[in-house]
LOSE-982170 format. One record per atom (N, C-alpha, C, O, CB): y, x, z; residue in one letter. Coordinates in steps of 0.02 Angstrom, whole numbers, plus 50000, padded with zeros to 5 digits. Glycine has a CB too. Layout:
BEGIN
YXZa/...
This chain:
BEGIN
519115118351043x/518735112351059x/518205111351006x/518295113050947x/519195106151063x/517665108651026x/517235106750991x/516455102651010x/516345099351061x/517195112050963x/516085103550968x/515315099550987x/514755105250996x/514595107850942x/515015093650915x/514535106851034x/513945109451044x/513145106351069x/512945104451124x/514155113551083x/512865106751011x/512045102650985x/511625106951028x/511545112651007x/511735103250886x/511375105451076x/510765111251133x/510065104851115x/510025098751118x/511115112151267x/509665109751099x/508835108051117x/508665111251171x/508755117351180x/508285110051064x/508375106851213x/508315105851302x/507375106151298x/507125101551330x/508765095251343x/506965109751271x/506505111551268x/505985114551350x/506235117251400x/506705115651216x/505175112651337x/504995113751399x/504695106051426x/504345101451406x/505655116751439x/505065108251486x/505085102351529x/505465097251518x/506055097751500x/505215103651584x/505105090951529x/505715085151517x/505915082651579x/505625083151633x/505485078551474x/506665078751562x/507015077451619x/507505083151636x/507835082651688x/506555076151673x/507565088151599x/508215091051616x/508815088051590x/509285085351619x/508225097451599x/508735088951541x/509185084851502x/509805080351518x/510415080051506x/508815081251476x/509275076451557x/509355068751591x/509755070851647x/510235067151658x/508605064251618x/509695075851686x/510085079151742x/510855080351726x/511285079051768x/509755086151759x/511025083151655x/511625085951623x/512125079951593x/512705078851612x/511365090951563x/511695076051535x/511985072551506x/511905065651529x/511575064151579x/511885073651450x/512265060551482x/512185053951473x/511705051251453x/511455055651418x/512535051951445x/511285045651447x/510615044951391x/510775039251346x/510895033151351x/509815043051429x/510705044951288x/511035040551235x/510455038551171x/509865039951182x/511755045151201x/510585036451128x/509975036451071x/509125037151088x/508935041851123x/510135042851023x/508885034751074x/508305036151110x/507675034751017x/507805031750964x/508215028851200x/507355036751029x/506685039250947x/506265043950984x/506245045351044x/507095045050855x/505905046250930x/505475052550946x/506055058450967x/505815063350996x/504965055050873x/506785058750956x/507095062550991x/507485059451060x/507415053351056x/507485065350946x/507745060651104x/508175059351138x/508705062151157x/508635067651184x/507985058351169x/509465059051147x/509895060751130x/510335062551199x/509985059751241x/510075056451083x/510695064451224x/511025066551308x/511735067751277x/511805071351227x/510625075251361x/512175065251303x/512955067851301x/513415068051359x/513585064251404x/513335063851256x/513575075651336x/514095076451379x/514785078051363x/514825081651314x/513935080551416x/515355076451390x/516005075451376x/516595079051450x/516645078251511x/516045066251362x/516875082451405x/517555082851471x/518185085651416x/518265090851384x/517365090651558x/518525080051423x/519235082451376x/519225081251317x/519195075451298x/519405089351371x/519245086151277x/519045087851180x/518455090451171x/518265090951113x/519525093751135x/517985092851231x/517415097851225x/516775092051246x/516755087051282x/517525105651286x/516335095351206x/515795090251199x/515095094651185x/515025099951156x/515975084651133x/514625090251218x/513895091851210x/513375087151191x/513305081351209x/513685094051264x/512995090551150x/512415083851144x/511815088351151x/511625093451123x/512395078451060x/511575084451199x/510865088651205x/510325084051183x/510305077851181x/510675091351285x/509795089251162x/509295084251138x/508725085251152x/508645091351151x/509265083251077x/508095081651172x/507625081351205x/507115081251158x/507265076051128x/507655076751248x/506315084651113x/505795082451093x/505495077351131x/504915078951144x/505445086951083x/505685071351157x/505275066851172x/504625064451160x/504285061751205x/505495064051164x/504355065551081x/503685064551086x/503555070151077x/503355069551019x/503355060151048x/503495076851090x/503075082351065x/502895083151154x/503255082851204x/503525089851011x/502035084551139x/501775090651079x/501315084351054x/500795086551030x/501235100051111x/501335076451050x/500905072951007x/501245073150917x/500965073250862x/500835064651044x/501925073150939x/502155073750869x/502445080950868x/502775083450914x/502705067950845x/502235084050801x/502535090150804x/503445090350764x/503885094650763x/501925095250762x/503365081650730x/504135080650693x/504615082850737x/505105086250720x/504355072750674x/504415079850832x/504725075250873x/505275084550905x/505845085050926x/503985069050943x/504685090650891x/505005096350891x/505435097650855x/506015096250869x/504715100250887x/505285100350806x/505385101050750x/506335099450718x/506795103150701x/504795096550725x/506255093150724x/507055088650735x/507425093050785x/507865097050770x/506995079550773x/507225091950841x/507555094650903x/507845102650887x/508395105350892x/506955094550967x/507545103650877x/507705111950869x/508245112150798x/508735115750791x/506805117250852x/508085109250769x/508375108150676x/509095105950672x/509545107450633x/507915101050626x/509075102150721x/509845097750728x/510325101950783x/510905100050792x/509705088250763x/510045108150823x/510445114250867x/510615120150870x/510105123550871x/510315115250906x/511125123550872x/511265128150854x/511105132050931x/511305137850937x/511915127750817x/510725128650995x/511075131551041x/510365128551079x/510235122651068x/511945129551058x/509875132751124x/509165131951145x/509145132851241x/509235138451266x/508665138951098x/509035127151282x/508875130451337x/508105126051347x/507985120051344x/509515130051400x/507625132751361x/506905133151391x/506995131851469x/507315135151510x/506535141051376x/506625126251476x/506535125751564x/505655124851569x/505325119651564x/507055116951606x/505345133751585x/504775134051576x/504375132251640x/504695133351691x/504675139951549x/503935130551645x/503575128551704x/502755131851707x/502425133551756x/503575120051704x/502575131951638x/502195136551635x/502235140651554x/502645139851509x/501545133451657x/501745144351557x/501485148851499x/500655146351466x/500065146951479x/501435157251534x/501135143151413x/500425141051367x/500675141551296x/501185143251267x/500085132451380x/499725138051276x/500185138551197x/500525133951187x/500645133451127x/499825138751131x/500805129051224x/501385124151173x/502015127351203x/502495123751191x/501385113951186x/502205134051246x/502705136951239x/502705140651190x/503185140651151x/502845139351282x/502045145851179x/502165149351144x/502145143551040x/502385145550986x/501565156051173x/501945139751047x/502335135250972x/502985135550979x/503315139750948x/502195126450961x/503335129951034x/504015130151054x/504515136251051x/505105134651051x/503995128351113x/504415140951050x/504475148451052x/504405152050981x/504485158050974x/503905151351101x/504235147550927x/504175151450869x/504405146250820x/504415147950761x/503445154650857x/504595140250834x/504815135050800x/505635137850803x/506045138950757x/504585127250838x/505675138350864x/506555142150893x/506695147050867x/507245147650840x/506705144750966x/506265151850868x/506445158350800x/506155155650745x/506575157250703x/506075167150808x/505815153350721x/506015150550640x/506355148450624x/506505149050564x/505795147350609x/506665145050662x/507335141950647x/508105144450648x/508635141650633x/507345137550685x/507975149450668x/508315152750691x/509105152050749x/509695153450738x/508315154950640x/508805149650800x/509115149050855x/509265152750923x/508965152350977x/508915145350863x/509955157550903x/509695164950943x/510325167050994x/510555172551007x/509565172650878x/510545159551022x/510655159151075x/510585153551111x/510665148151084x/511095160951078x/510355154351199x/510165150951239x/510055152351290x/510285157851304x/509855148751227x/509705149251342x/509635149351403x/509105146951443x/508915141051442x/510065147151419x/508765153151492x/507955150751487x/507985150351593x/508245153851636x/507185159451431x/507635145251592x/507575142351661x/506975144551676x/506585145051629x/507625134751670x/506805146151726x/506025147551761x/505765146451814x/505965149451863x/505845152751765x/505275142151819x/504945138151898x/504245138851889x/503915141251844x/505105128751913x/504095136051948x/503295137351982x/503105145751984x/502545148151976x/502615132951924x/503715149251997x/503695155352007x/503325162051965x/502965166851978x/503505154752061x/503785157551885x/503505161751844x/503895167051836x/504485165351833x/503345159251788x/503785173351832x/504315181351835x/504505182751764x/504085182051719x/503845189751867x/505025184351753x/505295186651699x/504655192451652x/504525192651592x/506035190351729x/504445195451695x/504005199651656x/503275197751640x/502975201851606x/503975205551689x/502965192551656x/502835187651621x/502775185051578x/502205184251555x/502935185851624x/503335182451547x/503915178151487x/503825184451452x/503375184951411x/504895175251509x/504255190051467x/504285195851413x/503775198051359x/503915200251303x/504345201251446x/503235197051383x/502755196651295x/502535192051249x/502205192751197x/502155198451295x/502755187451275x/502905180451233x/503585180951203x/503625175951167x/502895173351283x/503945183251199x/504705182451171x/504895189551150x/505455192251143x/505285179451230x/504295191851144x/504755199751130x/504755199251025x/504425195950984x/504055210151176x/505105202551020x/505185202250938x/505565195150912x/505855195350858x/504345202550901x/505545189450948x/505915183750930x/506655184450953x/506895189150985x/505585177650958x/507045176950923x/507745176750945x/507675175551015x/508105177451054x/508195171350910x/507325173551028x/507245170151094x/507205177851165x/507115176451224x/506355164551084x/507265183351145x/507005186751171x/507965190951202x/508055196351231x/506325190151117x/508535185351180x/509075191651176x/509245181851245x/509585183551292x/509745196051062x/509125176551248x/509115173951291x/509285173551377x/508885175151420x/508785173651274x/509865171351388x/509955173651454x/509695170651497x/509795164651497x/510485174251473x/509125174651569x/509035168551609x/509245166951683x/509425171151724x/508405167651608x/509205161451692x/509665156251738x/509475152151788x/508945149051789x/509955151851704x/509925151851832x/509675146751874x/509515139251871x/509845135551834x/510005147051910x/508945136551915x/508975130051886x/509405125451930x/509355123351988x/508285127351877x/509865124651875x/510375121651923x/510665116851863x/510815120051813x/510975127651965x/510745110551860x/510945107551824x/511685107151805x/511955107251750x/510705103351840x/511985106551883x/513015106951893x/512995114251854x/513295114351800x/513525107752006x/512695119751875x/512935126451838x/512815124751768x/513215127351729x/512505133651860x/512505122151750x/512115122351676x/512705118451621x/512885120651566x/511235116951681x/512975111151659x/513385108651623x/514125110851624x/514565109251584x/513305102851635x/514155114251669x/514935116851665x/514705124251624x/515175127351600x/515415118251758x/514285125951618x/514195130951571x/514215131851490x/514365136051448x/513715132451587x/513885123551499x/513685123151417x/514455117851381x/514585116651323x/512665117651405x/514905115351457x/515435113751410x/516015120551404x/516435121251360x/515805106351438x/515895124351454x/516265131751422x/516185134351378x/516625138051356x/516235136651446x/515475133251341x/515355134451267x/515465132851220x/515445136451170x/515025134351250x/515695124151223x/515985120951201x/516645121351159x/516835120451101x/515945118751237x/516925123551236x/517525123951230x/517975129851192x/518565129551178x/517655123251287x/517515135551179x/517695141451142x/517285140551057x/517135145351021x/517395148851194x/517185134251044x/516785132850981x/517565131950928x/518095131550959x/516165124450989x/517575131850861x/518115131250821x/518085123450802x/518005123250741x/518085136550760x/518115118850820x/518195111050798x/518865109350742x/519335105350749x/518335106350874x/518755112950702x/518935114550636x/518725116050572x/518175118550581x/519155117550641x/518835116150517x/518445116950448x/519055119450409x/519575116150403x/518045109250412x/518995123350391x/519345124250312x/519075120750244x/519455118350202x/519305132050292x/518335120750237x/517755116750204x/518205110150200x/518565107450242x/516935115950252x/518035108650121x/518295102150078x/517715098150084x/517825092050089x/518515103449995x/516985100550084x/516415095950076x/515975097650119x/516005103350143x/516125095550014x/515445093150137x/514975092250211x/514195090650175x/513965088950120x/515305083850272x/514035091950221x/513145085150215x/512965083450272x/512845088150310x/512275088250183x/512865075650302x/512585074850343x/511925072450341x/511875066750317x/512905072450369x/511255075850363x/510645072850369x/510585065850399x/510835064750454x/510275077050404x/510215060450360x/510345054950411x/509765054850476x/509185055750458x/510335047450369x/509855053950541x/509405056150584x/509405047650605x/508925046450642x/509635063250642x/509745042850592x/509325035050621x/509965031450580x/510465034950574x/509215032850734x/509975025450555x/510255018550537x/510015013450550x/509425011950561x/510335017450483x/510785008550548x/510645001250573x/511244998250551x/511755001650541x/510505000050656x/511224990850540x/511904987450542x/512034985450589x/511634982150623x/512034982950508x/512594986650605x/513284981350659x/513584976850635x/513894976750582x/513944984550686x/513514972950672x/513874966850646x/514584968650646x/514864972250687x/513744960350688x/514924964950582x/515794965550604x/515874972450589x/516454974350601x/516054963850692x/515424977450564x/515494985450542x/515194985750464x/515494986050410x/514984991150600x/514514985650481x/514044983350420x/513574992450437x/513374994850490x/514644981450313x/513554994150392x/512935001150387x/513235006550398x/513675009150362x/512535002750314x/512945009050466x/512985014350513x/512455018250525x/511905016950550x/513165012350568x/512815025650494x/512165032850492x/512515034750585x/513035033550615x/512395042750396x/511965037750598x/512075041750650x/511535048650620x/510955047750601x/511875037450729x/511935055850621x/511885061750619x/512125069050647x/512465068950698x/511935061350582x/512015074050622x/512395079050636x/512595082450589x/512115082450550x/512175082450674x/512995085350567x/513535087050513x/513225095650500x/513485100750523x/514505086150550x/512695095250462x/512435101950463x/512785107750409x/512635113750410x/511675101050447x/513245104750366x/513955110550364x/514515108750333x/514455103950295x/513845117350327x/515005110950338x/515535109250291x/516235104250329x/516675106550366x/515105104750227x/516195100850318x/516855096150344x/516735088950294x/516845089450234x/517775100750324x/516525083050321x/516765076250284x/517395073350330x/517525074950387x/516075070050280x/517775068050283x/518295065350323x/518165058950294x/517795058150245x/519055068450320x/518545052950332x/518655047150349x/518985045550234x/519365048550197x/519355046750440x/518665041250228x/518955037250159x/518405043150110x/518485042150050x/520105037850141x/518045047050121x/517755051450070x/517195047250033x/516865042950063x/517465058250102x/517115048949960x/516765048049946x/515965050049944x/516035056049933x/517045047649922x/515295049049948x/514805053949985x/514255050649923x/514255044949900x/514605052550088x/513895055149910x/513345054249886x/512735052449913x/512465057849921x/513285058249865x/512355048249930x/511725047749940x/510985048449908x/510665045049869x/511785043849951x/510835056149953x/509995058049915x/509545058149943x/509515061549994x/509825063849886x/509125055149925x/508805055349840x/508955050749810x/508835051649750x/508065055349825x/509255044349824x/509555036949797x/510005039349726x/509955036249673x/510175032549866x/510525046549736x/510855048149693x/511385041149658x/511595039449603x/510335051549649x/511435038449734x/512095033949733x/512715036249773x/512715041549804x/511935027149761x/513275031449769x/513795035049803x/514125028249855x/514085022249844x/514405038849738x/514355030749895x/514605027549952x/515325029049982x/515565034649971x/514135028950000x/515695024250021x/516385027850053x/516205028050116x/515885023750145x/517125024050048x/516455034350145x/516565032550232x/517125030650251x/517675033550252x/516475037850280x/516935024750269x/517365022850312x/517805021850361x/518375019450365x/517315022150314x/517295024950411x/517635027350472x/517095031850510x/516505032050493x/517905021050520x/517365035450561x/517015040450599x/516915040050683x/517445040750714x/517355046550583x/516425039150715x/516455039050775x/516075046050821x/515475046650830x/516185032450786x/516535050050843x/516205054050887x/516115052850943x/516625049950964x/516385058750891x/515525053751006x/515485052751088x/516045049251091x/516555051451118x/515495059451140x/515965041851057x/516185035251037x/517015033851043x/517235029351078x/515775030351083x/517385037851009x/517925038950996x/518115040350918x/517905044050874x/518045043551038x/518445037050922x/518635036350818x/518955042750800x/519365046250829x/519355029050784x/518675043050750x/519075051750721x/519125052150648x/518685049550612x/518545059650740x/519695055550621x/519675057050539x/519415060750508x/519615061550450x/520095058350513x/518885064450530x/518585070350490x/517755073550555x/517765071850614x/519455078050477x/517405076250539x/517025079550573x/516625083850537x/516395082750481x/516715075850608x/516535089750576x/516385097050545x/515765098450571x/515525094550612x/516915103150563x/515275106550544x/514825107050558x/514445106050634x/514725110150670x/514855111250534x/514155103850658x/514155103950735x/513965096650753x/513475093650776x/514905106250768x/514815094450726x/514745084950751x/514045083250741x/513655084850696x/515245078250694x/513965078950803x/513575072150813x/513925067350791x/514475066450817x/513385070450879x/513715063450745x/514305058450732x/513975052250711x/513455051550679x/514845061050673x/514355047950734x/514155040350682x/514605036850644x/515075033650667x/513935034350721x/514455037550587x/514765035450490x/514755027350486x/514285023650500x/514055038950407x/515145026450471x/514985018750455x/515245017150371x/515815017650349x/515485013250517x/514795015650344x/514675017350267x/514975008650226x/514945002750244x/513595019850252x/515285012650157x/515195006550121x/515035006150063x/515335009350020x/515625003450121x/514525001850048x/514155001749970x/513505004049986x/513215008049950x/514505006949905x/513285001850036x/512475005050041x/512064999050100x/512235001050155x/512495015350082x/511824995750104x/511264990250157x/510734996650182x/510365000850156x/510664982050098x/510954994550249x/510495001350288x/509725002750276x/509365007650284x/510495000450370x/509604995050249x/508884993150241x/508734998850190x/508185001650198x/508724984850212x/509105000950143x/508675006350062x/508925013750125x/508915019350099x/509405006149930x/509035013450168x/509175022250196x/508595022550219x/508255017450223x/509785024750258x/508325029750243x/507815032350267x/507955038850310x/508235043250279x/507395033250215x/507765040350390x/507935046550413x/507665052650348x/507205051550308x/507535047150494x/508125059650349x/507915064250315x/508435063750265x/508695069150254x/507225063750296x/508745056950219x/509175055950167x/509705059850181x/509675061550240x/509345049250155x/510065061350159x/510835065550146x/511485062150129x/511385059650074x/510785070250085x/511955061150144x/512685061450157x/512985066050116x/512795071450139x/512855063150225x/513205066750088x/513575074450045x/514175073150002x/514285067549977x/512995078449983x/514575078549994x/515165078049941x/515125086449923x/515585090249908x/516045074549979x/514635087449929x/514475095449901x/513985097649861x/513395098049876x/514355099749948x/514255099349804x/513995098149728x/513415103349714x/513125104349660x/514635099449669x/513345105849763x/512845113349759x/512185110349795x/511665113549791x/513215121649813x/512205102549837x/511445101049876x/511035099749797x/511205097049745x/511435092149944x/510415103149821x/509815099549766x/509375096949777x/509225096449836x/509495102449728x/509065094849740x/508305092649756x/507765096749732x/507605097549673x/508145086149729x/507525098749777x/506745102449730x/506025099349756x/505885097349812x/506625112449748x/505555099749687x/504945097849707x/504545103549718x/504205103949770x/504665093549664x/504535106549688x/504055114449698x/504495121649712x/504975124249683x/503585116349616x/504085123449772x/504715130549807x/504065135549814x/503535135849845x/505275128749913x/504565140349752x/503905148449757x/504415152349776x/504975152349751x/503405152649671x/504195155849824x/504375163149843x/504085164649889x/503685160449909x/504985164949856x/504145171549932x/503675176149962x/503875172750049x/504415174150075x/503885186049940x/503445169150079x/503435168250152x/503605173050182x/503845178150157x/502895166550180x/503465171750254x/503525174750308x/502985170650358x/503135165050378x/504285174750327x/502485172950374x/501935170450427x/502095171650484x/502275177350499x/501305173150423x/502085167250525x/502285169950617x/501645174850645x/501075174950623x/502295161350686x/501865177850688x/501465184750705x/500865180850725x/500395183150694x/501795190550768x/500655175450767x/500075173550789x/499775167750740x/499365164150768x/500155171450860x/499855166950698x/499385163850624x/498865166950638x/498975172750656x/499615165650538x/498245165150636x/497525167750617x/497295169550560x/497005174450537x/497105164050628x/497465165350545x/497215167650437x/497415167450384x/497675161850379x/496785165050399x/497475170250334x/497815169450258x/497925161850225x/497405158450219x/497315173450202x/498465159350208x/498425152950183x/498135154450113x/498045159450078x/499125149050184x/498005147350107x/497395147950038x/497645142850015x/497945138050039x/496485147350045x/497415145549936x/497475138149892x/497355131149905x/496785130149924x/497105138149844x/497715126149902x/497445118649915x/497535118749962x/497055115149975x/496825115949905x/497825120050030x/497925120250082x/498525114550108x/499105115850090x/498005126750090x/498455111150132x/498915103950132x/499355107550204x/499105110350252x/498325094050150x/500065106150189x/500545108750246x/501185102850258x/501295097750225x/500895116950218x/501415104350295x/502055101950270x/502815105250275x/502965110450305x/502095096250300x/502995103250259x/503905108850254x/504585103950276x/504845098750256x/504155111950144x/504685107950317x/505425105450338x/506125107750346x/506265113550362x/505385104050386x/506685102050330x/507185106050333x/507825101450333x/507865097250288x/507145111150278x/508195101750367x/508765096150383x/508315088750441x/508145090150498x/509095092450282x/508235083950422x/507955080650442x/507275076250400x/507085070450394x/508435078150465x/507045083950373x/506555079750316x/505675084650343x/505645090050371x/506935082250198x/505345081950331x/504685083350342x/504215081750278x/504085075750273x/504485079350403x/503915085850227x/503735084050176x/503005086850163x/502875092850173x/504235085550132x/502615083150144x/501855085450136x/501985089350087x/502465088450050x/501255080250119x/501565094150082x/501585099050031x/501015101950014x/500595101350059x/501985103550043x/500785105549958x/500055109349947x/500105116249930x/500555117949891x/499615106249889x/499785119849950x/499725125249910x/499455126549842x/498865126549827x/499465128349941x/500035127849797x/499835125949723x/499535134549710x/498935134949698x/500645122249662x/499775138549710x/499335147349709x/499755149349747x/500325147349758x/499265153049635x/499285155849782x/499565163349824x/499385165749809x/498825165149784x/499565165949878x/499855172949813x/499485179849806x/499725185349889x/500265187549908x/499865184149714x/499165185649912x/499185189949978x/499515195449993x/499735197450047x/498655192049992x/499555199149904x/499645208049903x/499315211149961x/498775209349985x/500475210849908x/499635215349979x/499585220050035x/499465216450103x/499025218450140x/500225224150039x/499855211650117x/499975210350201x/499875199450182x/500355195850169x/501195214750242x/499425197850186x/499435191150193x/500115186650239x/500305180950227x/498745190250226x/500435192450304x/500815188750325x/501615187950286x/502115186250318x/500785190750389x/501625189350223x/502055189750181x/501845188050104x/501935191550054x/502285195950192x/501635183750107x/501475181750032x/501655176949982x/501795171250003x/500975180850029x/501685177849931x/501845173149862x/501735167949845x/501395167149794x/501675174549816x/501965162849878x/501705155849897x/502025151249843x/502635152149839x/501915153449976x/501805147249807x/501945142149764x/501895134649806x/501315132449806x/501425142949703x/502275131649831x/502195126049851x/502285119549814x/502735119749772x/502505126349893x/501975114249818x/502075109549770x/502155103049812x/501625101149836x/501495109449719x/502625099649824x/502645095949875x/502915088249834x/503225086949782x/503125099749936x/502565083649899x/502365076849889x/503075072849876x/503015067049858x/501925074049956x/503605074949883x/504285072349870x/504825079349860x/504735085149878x/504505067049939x/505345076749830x/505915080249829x/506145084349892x/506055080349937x/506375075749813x/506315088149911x/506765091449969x/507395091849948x/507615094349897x/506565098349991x/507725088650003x/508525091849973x/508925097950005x/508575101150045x/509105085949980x/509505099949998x/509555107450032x/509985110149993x/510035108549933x/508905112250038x/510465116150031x/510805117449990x/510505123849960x/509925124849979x/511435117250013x/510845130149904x/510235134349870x/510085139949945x/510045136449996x/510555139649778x/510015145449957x/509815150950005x/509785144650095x/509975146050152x/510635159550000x/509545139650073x/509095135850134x/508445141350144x/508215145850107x/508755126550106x/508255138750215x/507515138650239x/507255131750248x/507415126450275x/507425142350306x/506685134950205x/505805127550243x/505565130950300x/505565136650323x/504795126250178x/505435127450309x/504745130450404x/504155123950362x/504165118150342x/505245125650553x/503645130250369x/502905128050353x/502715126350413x/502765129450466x/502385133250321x/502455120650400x/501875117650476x/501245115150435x/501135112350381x/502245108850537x/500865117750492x/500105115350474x/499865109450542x/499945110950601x/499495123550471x/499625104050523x/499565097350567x/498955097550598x/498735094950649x/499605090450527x/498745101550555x/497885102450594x/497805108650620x/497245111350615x/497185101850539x/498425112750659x/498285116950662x/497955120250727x/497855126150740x/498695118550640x/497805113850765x/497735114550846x/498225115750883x/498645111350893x/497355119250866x/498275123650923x/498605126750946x/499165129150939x/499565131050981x/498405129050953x/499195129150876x/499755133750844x/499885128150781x/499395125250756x/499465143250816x/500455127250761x/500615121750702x/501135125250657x/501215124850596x/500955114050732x/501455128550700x/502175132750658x/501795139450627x/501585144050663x/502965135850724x/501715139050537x/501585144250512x/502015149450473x/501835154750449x/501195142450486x/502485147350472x/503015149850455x/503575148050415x/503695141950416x/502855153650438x/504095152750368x/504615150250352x/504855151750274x/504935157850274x/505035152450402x/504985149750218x/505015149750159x/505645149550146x/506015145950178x/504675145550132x/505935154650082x/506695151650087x/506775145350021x/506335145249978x/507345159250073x/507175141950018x/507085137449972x/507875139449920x/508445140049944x/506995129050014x/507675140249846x/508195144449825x/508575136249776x/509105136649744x/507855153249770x/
């Protein structure tokens, strides 16, 4: 038994076919339930005006279905945000009588390219994706977790409630948790999964925390949850990129980007590069406008905001 996180990418309104409609932001949240097995699907609701509104979506899933309608470039972004991220299983839908061979040079060399595709059928889709579910390990051996906070609020008669997804490890019910960048500490209190109380939740969970020692008012989406002594903060991340195959040009000094990773989006500059040999692999010094947190052998995904067509430039590891 377990939770399986799908970004429902493409077309909107599939989603809405499968799940429940739950949470609603620049993401939109869908759940589905049968038994112990669970799904949350999630929708980019504002993209392609916000590129965050992607970005999240894809960040918070281990698990991708494309319902393409056509072939453009905000598939082919969508399509390289998913392999940067590295999301390399899923399930790709196809209408207005687009042919598989088609699709095939857009996805060749990505994760996206080992993708099975499917009918559009919503009943097949959800009894599919809770069979996936259902063969997930909803278990941890892991003593410590981090949850990204993805929205807060108070309840009355509760007090300050994160809603997130548990991007690794295991927290349980009475733990103590750190909050970063605040670099304060908090108890959880209690745990609510697809609104059922629980003592613990592991990588995967969607969950909502209900915290004590913290007024929701000082939280911010992107902040961290943690009892794992290895998350850091960094302001400046050098090492050698990775450029997505359709970038146009060499990044350059002074070049304003931003970097993401968990539920954080951070302006950043290019402080020096060096190109060597192949520009799409180069020695990038980043110097960015706030802290990132993360644990050490993370990935950033570089985005460029002005980038028109193309926004996803690639992916940095953050050590």
């Amino acid at each position: 038994m377990g939770n399986l996180n799908v970004a429902v990418l493409g077309a909107k309104g599939f989603a809405g076919e499968i799940g429940k409609k739950g949470t609603v932001s620049d993401v939109t949240f869908f759940n589905l339930k049968k038994g112990d097995d669970s799904v949350t699907l999630i929708e980019p609701t504002k993209y392609p005006d916000k590129m965050s509104s992607l970005f999240y979506a894809v960040a918070m899933s281990e698990f991708a279905v494309f319902v393409i309608e056509k072939i453009d470039n905000l598939l082919g972004e969508t399509i390289l945000m998913a392999d940067c991220l590295g999301i390399g299983k899923g399930r790709i839908i196809l209408r207005n009588y687009i042919q598989e061979e088609q699709l095939r040079p857009f996805i060749a060399g990505t994760s996206i390219e080992s993708y099975i595709i499917t009918d559009d059928d919503p009943v097949k889709m959800r009894e599919e994706l809770l069979a996936l579910a259902s063969s997930i390990d909803g278990t941890s051996g892991a003593s410590c977790g981090s949850v990204p906070v993805d929205s807060h609020f108070n309840v009355k008669g509760v007090g300050t409630v994160v809603l997130g997804s548990v991007a690794d490890g295991k927290i349980k019910k009475h733990d103590k948790l750190r909050v970063l960048p605040l670099a304060e500490t908090v108890v959880l209190k209690s745990i609510q999964k697809h609104d059922a109380d629980s003592d613990d939740c592991v990588k995967g969970d969607h969950a909502g925390l209900a915290l004590r020692g913290i007024d929701s008012e000082r939280l911010d989406r992107g902040f961290v949850l943690t009892n794992d002594d290895s998350v850091k903060m960094t302001k400046t991340v050098k090492d050698r990129a990775k450029i997505v195959k359709y970038w146009p040009s060499p990044l350059k000094e002074g070049m304003v980007m931003h970097i993401g990773h968990w539920m954080q989006m951070i302006p950043c500059r290019v402080k020096s590069i060096d190109n060597g040999n192949d520009w799409k692999e180069p020695s990038v010094e980043l110097e960015l406008d706030a802290e990132i947190i993360h644990r050490p052998g993370s990935v950033g995904i570089m985005m460029y905001l002005e980038g028109g067509k193309l926004r996803v430039v690639g992916k940095i590891p953050l050590k």
